[in-house]
N, CA and C atoms as an extended XYZ file, in Angstrom:
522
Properties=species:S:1:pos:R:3:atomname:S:1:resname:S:1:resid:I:1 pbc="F F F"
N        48.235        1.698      -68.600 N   UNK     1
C        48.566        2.787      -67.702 CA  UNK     1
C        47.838        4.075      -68.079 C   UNK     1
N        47.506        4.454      -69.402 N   UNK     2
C        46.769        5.721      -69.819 CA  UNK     2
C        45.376        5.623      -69.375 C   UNK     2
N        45.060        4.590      -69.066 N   UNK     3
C        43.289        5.012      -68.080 CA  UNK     3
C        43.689        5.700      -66.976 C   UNK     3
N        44.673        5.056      -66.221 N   UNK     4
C        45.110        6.044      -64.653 CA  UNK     4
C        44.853        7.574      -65.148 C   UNK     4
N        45.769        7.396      -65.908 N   UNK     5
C        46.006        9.540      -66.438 CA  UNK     5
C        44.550        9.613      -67.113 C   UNK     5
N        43.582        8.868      -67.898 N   UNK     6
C        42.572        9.642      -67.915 CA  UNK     6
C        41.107        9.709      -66.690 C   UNK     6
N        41.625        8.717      -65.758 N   UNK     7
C        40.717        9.245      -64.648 CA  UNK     7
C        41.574       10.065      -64.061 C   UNK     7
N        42.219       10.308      -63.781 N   UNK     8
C        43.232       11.640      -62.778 CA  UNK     8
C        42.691       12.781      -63.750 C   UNK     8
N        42.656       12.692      -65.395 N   UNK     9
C        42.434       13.760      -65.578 CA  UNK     9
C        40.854       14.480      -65.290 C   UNK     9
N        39.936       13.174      -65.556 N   UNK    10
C        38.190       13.435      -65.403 CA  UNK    10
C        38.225       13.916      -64.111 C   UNK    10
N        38.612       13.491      -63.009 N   UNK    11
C        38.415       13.918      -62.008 CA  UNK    11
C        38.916       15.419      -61.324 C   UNK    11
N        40.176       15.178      -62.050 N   UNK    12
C        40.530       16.894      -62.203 CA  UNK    12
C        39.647       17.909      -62.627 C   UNK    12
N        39.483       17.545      -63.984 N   UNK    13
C        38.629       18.829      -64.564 CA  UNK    13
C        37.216       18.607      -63.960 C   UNK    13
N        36.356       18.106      -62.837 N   UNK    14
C        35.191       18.156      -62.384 CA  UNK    14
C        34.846       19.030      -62.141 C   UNK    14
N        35.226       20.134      -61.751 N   UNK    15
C        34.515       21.571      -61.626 CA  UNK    15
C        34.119       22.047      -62.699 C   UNK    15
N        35.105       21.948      -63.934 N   UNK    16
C        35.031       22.338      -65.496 CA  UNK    16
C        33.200       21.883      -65.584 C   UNK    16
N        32.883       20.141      -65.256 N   UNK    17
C        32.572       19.830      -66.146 CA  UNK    17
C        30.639       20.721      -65.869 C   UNK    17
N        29.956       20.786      -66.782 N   UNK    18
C        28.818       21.165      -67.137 CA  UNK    18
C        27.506       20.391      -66.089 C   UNK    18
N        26.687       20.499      -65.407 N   UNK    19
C        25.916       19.813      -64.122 CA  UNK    19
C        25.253       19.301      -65.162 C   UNK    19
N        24.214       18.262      -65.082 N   UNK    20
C        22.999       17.709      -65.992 CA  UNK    20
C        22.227       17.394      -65.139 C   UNK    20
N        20.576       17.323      -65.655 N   UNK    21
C        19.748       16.859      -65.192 CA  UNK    21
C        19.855       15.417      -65.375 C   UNK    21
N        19.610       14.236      -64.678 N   UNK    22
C        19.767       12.983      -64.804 CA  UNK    22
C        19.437       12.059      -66.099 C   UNK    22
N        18.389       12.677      -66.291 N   UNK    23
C        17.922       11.988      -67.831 CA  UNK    23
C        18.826       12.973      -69.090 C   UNK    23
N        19.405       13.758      -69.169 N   UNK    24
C        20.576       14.283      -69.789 CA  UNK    24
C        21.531       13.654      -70.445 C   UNK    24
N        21.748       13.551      -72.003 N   UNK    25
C        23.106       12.590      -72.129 CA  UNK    25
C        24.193       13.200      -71.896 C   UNK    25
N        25.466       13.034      -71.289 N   UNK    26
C        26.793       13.108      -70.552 CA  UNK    26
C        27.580       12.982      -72.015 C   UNK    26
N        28.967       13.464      -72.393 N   UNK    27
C        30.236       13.239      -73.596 CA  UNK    27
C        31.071       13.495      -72.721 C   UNK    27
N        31.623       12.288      -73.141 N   UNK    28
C        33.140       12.399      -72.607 CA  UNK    28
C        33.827       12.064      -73.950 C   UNK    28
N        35.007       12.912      -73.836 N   UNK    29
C        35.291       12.931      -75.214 CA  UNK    29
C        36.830       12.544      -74.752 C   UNK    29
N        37.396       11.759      -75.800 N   UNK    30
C        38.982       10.988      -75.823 CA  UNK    30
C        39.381       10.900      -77.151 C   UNK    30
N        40.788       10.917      -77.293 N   UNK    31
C        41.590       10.636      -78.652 CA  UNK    31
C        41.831        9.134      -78.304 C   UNK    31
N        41.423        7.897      -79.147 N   UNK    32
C        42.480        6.765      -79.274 CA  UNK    32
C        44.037        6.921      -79.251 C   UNK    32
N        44.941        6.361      -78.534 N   UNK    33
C        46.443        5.969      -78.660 CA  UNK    33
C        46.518        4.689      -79.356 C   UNK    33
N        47.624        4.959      -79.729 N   UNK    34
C        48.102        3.573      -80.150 CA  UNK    34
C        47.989        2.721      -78.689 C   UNK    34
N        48.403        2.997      -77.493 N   UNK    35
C        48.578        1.984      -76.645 CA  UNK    35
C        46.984        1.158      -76.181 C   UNK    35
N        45.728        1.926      -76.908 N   UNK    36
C        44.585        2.003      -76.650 CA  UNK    36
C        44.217        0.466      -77.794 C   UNK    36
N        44.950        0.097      -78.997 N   UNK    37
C        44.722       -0.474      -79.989 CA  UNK    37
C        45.445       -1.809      -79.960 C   UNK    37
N        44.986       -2.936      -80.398 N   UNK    38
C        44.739       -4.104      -80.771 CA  UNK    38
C        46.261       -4.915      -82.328 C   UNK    38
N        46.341       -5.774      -82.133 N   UNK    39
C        47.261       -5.806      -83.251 CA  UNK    39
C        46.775       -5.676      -84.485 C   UNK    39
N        45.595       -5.075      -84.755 N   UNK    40
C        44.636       -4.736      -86.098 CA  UNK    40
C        44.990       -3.502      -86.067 C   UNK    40
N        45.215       -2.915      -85.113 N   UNK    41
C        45.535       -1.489      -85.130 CA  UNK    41
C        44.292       -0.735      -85.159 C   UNK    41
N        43.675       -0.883      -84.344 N   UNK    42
C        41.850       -0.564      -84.100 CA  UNK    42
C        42.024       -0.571      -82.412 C   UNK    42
N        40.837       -0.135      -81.918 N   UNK    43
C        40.320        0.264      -80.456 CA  UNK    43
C        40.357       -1.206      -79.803 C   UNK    43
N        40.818       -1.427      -79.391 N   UNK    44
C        41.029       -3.081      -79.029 CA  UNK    44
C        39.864       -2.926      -78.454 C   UNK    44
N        38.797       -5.065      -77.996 N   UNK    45
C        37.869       -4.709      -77.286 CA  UNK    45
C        38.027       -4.726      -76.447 C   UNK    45
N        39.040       -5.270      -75.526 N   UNK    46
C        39.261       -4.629      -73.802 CA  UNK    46
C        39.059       -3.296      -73.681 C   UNK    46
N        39.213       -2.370      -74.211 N   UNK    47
C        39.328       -0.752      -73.967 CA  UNK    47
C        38.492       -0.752      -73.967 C   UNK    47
N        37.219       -1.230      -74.316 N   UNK    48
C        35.796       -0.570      -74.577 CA  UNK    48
C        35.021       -0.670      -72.896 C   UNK    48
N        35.338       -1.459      -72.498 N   UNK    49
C        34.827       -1.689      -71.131 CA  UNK    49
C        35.246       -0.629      -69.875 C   UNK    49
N        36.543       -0.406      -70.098 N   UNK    50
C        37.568        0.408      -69.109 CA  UNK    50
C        36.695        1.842      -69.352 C   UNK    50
N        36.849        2.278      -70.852 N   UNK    51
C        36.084        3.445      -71.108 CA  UNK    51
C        35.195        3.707      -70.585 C   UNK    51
N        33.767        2.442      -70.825 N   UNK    52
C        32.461        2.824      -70.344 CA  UNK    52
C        32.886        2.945      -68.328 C   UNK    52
N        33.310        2.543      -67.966 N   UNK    53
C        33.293        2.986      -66.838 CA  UNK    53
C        33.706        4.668      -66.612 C   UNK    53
N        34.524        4.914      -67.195 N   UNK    54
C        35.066        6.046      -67.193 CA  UNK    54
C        33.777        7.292      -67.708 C   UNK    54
N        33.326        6.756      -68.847 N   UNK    55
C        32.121        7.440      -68.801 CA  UNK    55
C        30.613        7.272      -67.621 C   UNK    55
N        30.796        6.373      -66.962 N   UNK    56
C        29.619        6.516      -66.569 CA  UNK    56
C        30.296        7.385      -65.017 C   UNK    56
N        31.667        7.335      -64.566 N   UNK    57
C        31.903        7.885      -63.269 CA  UNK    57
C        32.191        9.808      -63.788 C   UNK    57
N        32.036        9.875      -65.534 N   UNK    58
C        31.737       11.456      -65.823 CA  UNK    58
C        30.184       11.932      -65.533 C   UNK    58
N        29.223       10.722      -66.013 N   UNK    59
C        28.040       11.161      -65.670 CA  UNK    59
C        27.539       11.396      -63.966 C   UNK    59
N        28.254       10.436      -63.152 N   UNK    60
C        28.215       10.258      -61.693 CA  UNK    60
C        28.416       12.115      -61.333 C   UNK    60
N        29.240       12.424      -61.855 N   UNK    61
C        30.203       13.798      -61.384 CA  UNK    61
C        29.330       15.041      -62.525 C   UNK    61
N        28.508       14.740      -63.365 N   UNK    62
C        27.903       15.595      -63.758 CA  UNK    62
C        26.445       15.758      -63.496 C   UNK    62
N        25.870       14.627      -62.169 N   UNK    63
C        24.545       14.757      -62.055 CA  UNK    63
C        24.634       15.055      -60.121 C   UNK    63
N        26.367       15.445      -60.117 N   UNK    64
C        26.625       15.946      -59.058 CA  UNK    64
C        26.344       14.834      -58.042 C   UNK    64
N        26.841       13.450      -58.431 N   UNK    65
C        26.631       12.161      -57.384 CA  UNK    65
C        27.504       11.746      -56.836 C   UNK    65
N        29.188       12.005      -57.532 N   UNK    66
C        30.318       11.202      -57.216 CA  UNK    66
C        30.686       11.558      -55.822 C   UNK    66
N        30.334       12.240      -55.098 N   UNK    67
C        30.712       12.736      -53.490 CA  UNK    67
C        30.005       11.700      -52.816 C   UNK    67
N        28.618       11.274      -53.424 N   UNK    68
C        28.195       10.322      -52.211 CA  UNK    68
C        28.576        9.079      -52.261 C   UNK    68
N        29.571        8.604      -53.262 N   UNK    69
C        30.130        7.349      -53.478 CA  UNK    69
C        31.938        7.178      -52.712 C   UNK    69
N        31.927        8.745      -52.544 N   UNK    70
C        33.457        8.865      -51.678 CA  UNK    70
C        32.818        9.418      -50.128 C   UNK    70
N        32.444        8.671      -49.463 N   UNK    71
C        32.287        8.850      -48.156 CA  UNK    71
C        30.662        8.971      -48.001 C   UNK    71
N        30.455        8.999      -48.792 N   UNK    72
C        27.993        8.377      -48.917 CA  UNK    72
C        27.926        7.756      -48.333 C   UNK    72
N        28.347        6.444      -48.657 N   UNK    73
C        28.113        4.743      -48.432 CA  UNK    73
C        27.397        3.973      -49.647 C   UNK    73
N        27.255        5.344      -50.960 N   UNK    74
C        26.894        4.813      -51.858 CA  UNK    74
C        27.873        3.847      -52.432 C   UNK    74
N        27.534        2.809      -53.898 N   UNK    75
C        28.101        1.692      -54.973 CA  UNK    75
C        27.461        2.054      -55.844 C   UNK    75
N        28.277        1.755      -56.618 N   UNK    76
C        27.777        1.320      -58.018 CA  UNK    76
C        28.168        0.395      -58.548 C   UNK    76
N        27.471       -0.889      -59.153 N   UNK    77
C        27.896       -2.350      -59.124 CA  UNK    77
C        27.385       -2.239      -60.903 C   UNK    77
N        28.355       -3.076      -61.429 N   UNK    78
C        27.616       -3.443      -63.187 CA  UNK    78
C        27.302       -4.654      -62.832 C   UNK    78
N        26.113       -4.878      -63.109 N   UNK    79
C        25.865       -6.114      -63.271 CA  UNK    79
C        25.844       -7.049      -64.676 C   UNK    79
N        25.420       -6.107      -65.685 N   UNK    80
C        25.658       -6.789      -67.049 CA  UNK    80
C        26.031       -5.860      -67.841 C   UNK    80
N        26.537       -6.129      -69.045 N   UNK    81
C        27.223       -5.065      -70.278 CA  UNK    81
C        27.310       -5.577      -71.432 C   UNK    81
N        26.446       -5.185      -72.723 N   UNK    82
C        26.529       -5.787      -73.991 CA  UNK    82
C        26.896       -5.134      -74.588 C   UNK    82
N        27.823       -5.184      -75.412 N   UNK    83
C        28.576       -4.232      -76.338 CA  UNK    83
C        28.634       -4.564      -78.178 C   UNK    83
N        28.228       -4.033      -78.572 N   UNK    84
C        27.616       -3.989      -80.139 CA  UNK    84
C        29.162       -2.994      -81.153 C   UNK    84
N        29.999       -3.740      -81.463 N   UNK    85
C        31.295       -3.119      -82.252 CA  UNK    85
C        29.993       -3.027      -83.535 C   UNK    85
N        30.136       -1.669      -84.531 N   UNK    86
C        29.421       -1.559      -85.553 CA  UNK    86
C        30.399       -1.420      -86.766 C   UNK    86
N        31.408       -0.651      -86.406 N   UNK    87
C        32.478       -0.091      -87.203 CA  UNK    87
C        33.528        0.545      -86.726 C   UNK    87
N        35.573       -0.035      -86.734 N   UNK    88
C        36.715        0.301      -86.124 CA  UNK    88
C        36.691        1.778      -86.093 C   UNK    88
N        37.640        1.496      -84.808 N   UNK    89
C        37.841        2.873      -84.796 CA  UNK    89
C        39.425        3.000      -84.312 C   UNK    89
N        39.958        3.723      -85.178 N   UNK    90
C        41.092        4.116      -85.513 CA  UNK    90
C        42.120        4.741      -85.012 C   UNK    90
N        43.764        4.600      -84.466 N   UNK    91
C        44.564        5.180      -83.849 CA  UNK    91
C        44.188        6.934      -84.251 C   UNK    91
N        44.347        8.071      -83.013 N   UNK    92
C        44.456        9.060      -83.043 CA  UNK    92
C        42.973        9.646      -83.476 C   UNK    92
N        41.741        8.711      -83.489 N   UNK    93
C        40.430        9.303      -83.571 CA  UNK    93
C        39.829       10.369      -82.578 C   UNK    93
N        39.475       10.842      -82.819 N   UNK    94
C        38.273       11.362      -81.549 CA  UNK    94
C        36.685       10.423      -81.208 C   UNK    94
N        37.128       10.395      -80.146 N   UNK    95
C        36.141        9.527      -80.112 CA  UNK    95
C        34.672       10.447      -78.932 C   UNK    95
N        34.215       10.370      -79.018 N   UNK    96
C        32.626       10.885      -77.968 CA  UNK    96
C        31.560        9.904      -77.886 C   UNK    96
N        32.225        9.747      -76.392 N   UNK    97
C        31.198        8.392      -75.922 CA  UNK    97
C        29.763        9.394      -75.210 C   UNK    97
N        28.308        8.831      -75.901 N   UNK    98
C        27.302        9.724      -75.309 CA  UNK    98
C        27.045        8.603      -74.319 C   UNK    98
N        26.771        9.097      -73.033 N   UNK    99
C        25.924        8.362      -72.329 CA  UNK    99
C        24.800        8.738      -71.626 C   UNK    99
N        23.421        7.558      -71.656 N   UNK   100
C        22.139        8.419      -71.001 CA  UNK   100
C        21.559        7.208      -70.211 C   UNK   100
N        20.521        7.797      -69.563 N   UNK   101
C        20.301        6.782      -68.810 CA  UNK   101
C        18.993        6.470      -69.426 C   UNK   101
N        18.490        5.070      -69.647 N   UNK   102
C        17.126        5.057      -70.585 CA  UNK   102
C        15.784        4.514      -69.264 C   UNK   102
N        16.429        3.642      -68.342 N   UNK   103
C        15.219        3.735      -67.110 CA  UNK   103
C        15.789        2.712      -66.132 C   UNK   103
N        15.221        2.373      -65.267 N   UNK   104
C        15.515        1.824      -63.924 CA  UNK   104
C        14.281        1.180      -63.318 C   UNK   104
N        14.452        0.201      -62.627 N   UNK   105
C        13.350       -0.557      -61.802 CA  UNK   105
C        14.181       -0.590      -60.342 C   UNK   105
N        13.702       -1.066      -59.692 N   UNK   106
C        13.638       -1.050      -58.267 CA  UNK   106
C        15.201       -1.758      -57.739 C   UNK   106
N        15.139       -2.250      -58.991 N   UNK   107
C        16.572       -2.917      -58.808 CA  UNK   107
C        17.673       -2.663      -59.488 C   UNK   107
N        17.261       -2.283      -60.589 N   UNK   108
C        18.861       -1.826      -61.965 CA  UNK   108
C        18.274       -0.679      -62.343 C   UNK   108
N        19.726       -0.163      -62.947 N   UNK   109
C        19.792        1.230      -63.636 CA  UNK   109
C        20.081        0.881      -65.289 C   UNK   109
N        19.630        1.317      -65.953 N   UNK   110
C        19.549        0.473      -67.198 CA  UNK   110
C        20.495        1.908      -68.209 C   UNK   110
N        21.329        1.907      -68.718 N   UNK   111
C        22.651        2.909      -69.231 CA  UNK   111
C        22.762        2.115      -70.904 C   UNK   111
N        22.524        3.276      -71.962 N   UNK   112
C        23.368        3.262      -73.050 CA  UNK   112
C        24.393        4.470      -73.171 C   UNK   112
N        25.445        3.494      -74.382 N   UNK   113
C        26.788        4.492      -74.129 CA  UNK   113
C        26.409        4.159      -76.235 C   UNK   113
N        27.124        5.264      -76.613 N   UNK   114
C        27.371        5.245      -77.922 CA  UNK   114
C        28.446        5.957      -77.993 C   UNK   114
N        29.127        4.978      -79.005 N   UNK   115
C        30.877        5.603      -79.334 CA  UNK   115
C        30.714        6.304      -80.423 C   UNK   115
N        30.683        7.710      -80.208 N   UNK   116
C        30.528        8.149      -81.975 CA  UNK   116
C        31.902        8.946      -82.674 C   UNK   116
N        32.090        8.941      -83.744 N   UNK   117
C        33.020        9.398      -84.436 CA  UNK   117
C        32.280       10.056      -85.257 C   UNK   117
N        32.912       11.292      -85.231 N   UNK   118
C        32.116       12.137      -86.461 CA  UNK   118
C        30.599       12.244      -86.137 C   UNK   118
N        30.043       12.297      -85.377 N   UNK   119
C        28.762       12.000      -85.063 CA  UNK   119
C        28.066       10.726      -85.332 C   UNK   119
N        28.855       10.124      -86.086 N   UNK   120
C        28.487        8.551      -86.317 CA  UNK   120
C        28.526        7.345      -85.240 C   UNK   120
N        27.750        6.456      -84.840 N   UNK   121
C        27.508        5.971      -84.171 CA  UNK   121
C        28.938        4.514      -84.805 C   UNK   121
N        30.069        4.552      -83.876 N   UNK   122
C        30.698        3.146      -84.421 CA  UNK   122
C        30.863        1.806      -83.334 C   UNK   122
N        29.752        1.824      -82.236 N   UNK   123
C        29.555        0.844      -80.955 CA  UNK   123
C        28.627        1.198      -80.275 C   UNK   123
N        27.838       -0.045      -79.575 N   UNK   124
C        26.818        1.204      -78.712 CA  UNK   124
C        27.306       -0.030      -77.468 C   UNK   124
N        26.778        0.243      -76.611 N   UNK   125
C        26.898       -0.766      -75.440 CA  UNK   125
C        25.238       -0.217      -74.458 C   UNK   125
N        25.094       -1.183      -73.609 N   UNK   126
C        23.879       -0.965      -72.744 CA  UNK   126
C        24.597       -1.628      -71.380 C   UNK   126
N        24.054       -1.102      -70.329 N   UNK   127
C        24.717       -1.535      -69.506 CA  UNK   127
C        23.515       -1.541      -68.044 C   UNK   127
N        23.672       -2.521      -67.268 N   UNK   128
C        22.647       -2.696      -66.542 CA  UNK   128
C        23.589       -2.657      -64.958 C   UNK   128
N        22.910       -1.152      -64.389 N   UNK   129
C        24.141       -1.173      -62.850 CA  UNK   129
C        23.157       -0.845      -61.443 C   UNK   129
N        23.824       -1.614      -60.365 N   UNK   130
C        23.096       -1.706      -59.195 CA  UNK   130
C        23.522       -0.782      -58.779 C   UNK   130
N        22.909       -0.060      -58.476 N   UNK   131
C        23.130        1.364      -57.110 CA  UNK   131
C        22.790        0.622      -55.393 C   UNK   131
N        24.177        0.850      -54.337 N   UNK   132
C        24.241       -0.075      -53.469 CA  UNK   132
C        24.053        1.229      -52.122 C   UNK   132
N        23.314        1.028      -51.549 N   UNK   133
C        24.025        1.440      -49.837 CA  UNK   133
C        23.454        0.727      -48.761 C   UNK   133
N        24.529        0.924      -47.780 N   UNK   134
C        24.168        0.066      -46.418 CA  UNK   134
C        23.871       -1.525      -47.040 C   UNK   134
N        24.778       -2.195      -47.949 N   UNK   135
C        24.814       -3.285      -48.208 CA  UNK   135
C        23.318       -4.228      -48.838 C   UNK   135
N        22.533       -2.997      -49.326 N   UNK   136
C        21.356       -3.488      -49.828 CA  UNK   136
C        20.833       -2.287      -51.439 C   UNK   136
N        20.911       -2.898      -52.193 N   UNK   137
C        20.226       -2.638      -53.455 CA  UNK   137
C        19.201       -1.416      -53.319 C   UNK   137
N        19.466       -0.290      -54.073 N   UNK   138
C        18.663        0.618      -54.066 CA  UNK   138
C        18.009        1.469      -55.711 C   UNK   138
N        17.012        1.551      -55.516 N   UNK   139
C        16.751        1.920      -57.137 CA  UNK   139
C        17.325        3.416      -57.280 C   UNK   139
N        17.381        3.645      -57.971 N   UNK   140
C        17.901        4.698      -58.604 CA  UNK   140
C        17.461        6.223      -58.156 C   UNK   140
N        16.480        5.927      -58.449 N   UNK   141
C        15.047        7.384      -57.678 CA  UNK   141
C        15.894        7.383      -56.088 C   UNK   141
N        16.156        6.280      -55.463 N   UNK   142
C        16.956        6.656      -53.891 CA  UNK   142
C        18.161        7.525      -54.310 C   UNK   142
N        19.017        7.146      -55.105 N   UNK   143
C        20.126        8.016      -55.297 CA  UNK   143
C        19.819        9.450      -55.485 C   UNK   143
N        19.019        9.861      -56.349 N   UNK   144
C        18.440       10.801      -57.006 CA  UNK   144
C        17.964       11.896      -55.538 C   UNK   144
N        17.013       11.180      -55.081 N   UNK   145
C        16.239       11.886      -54.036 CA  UNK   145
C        16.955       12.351      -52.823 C   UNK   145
N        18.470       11.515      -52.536 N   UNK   146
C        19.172       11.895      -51.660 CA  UNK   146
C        19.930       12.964      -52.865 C   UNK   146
N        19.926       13.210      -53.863 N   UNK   147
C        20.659       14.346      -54.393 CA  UNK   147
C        19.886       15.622      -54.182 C   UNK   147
N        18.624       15.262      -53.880 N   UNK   148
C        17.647       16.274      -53.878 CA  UNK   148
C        17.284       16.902      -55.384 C   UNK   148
N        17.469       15.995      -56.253 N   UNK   149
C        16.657       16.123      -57.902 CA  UNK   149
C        14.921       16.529      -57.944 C   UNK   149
N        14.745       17.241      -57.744 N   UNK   150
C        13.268       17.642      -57.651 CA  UNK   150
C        12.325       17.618      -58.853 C   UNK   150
N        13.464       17.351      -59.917 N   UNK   151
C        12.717       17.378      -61.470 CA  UNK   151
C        12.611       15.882      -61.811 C   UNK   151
N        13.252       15.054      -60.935 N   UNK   152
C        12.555       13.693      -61.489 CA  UNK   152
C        12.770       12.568      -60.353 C   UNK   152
N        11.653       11.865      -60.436 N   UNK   153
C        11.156       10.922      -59.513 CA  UNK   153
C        10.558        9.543      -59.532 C   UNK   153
N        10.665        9.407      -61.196 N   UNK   154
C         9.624        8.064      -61.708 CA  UNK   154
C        10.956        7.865      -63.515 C   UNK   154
N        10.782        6.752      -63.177 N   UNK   155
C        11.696        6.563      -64.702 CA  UNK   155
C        11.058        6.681      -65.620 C   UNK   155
N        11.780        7.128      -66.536 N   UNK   156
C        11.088        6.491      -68.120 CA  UNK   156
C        10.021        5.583      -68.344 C   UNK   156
N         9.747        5.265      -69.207 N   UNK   157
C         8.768        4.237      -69.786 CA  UNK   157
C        10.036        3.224      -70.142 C   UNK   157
N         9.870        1.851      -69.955 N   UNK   158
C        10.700        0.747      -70.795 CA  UNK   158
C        10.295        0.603      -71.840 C   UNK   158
N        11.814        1.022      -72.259 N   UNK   159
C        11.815        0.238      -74.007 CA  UNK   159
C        11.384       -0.498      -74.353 C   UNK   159
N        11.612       -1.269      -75.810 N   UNK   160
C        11.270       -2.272      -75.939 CA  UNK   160
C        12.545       -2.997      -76.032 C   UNK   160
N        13.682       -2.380      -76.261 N   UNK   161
C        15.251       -2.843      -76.817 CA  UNK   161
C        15.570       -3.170      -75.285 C   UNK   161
N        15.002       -2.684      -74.390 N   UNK   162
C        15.399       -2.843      -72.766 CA  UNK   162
C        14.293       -3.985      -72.592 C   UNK   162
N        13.364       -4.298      -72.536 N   UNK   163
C        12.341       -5.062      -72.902 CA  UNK   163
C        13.363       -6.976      -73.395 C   UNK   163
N        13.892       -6.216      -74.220 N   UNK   164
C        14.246       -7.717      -75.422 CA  UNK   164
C        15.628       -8.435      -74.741 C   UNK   164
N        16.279       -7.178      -74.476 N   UNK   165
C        17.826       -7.513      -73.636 CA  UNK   165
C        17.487       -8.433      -72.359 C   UNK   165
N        16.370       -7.584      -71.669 N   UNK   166
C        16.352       -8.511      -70.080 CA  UNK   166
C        15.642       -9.971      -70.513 C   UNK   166
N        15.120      -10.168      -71.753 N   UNK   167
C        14.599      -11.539      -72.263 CA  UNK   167
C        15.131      -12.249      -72.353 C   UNK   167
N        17.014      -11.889      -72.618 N   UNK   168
C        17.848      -12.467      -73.446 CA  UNK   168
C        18.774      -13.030      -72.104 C   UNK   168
N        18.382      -11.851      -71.141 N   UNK   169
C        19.552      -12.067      -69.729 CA  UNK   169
C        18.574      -13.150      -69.119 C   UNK   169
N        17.574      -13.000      -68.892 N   UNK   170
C        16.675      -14.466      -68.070 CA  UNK   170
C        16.951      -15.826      -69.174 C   UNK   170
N        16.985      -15.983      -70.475 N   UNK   171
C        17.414      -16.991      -70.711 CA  UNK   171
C        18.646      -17.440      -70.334 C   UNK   171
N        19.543      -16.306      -70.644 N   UNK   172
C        20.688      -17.175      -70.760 CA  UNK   172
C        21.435      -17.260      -68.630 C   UNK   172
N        20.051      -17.203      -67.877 N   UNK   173
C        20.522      -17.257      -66.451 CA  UNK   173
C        19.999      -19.394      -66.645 C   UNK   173
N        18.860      -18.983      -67.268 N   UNK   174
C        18.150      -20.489      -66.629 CA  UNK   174
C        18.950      -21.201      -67.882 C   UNK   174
């Protein structure tokens, strides 16, 4: 039930929050609950998923996008999500999930999230999401350009860690 109250609250404070340029990393910052934790008494890994959404609909609302997904005709679809636990994280932590966007092709939006504590990195996740309208797949630069982003128009360069992941997603399709 405490995700409800923390999207009621993200969405509340949206005026608060700070605009970014798209390639910008986004913090959303949260305390662990106990109701958030596992019978180890750690960040259970279901929570980690619920979160990253939650962070990526802060970045939606800080690159000033989430309006065209409430009455746009925009989506946003995950299509894949790998999540890397490095080190627990603990009832009543602070936690600051960074998220950025590292590049996009014609078809996916390619998203790392890092859970840091203390500035320490204790999870990272990557996450690969379809941007949808009018029931057909749109790259990212479409979202962008209907925002009227004038400072960017061409992605990144691909990684090589983005590179190795989509190696790993075509095997394990065939």
């Amino acid at each position: 039930m405490n995700l409800i109250f923390r999207l009621l609250r993200l969405l509340l404070s949206g005026k608060k929050l700070q605009s970014l340029n798209p390639l910008d990393a986004s913090h959303l910052a949260f305390r662990v609950w106990p109701l958030d934790c596992d019978f180890n008494l750690h960040l259970t890994n279901a929570r980690y998923p619920a979160l990253l959404d939650l962070a990526r609909t802060q970045y939606l609302m800080q690159i000033n996008a989430l309006s065209m997904f409430f009455g746009g005709g925009w989506k946003s679809v995950l299509s894949s999500q790998n999540i890397i636990f490095i080190k627990e994280i603990k009832p009543f932590t602070r936690v600051n999930i960074a998220t950025k966007v590292l590049y996009w092709d014609r078809k996916y939006c390619y998203i790392e999230h890092e859970f840091l504590v203390a500035g320490k990195v204790h999870a990272k996740a990557v996450a690969r999401v379809a941007f949808i309208k009018g029931k057909r797949v749109r790259a990212f630069d479409k979202l962008l350009a209907e925002l009227k982003t004038d400072s960017l128009t061409e992605s990144p360069e691909v990684t090589e860690s983005i590179k190795a992941w989509l190696s790993i997603l075509e095997h394990k399709k065939n």
